[in-house]
Residue frames as qw, qx, qy, qz and C-alpha x, y, z in Angstrom:
[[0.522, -0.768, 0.090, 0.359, 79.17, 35.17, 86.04],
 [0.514, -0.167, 0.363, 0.759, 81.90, 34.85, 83.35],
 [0.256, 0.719, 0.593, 0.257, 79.31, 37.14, 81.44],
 [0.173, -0.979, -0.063, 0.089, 79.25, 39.92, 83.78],
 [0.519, -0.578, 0.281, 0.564, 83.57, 39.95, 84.29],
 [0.459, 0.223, 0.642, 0.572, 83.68, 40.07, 80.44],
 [0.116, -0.924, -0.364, -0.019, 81.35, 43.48, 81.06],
 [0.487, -0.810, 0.162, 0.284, 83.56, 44.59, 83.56],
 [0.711, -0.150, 0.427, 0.538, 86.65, 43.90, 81.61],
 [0.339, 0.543, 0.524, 0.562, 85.47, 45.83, 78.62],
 [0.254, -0.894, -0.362, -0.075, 84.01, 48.49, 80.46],
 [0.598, -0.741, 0.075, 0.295, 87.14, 48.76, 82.29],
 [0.472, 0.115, 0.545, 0.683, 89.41, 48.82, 79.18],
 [0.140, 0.795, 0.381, 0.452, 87.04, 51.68, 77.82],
 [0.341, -0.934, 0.079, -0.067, 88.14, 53.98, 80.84],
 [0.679, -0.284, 0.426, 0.525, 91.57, 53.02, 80.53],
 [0.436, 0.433, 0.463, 0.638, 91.46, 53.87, 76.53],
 [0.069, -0.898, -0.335, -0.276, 89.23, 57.71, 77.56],
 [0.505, -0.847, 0.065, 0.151, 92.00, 58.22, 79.86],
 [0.553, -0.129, 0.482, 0.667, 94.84, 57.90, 77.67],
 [0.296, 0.604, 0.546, 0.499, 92.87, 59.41, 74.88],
 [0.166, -0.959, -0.176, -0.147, 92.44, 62.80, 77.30],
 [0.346, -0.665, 0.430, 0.503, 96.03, 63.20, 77.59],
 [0.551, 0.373, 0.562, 0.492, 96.65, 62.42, 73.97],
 [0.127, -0.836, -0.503, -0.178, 93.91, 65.02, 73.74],
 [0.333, -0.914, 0.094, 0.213, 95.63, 67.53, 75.92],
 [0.484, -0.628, 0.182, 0.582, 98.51, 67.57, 74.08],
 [0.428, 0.504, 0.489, 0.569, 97.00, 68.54, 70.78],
 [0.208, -0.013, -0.028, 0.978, 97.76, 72.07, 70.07],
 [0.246, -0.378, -0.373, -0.811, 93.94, 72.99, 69.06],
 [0.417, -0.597, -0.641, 0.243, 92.67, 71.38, 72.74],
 [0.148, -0.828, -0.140, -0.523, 91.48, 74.51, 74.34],
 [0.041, 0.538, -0.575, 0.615, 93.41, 75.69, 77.59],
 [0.570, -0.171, 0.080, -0.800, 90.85, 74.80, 79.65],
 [0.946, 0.095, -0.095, -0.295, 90.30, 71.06, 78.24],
 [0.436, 0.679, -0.456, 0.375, 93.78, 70.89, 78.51],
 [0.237, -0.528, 0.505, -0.640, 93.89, 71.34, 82.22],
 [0.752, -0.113, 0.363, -0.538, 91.12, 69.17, 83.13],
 [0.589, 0.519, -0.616, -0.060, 92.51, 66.53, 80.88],
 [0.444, 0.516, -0.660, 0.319, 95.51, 66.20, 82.29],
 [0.147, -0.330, 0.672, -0.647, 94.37, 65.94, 85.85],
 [0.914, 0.061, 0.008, -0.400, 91.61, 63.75, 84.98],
 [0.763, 0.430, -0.480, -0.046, 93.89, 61.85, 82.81],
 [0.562, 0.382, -0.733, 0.044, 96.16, 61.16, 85.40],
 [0.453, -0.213, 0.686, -0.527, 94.57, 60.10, 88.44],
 [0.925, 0.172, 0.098, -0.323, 92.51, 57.73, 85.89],
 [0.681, 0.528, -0.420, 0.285, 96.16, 56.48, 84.88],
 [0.245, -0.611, 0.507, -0.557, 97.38, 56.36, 89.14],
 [0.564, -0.270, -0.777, 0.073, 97.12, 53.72, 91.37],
 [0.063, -0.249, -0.581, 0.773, 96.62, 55.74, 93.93],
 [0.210, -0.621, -0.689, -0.310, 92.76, 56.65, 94.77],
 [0.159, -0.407, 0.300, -0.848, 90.99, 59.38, 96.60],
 [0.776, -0.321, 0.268, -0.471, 88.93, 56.47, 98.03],
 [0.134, 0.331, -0.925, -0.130, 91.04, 53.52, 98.31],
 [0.664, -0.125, -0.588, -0.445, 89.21, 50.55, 96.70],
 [0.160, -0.120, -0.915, 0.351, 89.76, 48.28, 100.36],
 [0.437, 0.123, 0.599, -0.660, 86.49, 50.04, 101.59],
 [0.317, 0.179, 0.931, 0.008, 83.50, 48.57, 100.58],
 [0.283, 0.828, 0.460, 0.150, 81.35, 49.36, 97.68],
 [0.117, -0.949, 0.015, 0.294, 82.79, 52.96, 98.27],
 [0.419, -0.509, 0.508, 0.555, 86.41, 52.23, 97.05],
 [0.364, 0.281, 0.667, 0.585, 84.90, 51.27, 93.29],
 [0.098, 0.759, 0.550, -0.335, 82.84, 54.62, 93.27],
 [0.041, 0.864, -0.158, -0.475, 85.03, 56.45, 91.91],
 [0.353, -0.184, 0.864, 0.309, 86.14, 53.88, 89.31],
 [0.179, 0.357, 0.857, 0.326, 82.58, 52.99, 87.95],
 [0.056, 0.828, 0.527, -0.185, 80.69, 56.44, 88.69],
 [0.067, -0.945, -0.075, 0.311, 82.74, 59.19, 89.11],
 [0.250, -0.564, 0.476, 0.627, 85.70, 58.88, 86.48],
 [0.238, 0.253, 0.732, 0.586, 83.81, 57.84, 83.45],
 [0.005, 0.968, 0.243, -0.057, 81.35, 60.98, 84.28],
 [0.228, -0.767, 0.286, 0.527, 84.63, 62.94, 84.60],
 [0.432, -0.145, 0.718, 0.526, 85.58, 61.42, 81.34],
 [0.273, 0.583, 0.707, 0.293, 82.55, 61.87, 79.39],
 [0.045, 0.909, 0.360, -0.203, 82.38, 65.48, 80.27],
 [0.098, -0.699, 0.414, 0.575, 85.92, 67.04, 79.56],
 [0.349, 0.149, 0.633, 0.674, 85.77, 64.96, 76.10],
 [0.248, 0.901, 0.289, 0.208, 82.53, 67.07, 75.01],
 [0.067, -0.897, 0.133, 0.416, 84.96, 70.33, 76.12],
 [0.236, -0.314, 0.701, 0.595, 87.28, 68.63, 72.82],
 [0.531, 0.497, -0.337, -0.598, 86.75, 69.16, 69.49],
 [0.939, 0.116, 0.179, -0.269, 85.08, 65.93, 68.30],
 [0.559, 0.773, -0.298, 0.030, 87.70, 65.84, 65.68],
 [0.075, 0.763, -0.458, 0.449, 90.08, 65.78, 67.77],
 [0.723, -0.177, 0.413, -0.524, 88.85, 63.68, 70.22],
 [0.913, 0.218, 0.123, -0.321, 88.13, 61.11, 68.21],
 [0.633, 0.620, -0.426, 0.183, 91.72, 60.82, 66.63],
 [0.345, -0.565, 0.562, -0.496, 93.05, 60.99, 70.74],
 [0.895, -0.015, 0.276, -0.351, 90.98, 57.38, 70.75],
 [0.865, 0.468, -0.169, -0.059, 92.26, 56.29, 68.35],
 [0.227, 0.798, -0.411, 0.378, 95.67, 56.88, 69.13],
 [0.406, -0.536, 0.521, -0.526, 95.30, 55.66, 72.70],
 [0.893, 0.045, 0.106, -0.435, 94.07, 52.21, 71.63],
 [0.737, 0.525, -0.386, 0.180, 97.11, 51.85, 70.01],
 [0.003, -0.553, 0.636, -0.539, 98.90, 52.52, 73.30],
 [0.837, -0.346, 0.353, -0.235, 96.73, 49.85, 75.55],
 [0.966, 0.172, -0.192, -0.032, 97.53, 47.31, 72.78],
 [0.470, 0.526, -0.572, 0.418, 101.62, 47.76, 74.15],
 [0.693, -0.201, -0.520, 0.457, 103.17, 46.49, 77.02],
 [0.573, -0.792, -0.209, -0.027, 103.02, 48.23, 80.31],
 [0.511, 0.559, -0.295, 0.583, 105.70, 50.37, 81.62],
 [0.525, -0.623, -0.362, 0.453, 106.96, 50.14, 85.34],
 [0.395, 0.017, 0.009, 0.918, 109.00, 53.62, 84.66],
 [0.318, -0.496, -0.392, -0.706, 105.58, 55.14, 83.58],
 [0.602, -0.503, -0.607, 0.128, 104.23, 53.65, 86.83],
 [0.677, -0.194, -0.232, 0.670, 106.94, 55.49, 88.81],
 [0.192, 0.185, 0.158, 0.951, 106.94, 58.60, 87.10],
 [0.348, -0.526, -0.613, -0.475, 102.99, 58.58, 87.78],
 [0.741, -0.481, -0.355, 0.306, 103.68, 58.15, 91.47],
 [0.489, 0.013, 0.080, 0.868, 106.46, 60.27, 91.51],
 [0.092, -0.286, -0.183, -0.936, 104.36, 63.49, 90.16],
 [0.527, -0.738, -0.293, -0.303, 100.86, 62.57, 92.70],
 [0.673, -0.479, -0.229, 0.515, 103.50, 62.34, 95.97],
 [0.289, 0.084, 0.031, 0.953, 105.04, 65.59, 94.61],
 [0.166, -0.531, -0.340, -0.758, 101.43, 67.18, 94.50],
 [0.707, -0.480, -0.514, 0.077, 100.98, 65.87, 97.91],
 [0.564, -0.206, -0.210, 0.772, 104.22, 67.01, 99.23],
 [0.187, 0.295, 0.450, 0.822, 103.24, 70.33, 97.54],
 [0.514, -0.639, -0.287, -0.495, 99.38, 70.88, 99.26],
 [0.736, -0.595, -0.297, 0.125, 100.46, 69.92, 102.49],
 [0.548, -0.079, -0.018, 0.833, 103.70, 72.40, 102.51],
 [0.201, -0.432, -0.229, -0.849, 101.03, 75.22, 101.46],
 [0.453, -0.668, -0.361, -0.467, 98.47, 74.18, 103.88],
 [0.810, -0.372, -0.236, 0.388, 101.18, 73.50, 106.85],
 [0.300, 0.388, -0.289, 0.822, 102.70, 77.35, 105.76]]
């Protein structure tokens, strides 16, 4: 058992690092528009606490955690220049190794409730 969490832990720390690294990544000037976009919107729902399936249901709530954001990761890095990419990793690794920021937290929050507020003010015109 302490095998598998020590998986998980690593595993989970690798999608943490790809998500930082794809905003890194999205603000380098040579990311393409495109990679850019998807990035960012990757980046920060993989960087949210908030979920489009919230983890309480069963089996369902980690789906998007262990399936469907390290597929979402692995594809928008191929749209980055390897190069590029690869420095983004780097870069980002440095950032786990620091302390946690509640302000970040906030600000994270802050900008999905605004996209909320935002779709539902469009789809409610």
């Amino acid at each position: 058992m302490t095998r598998l969490w020590q998986r998980l832990r690593f595993w989970a720390r690798l999608v943490l690092r790809d998500g930082l690294a794809l905003y890194v990544a999205a603000r380098h000037a040579r990311t393409p528009w495109y990679a850019k976009l998807l990035a960012l919107i990757v980046a920060a729902y993989a960087l949210s606490p908030i979920d489009l399936i919230p983890d309480v249901i069963p089996v369902l709530g980690f789906l998007d955690e262990v399936i469907l954001l390290p597929i979402a990761i692995a594809l928008i890095a191929r749209l980055i220049p390897a190069d590029i990419m690869a420095e983004s990793r780097a870069t980002a690794e440095r950032m786990v190794q620091k302390p946690r920021s509640k302000a970040g937290a906030a600000i994270i929050i802050g900008i999905w409730v605004s996209g909320l507020g935002a779709v539902l003010w469009w789809a409610l015109r």
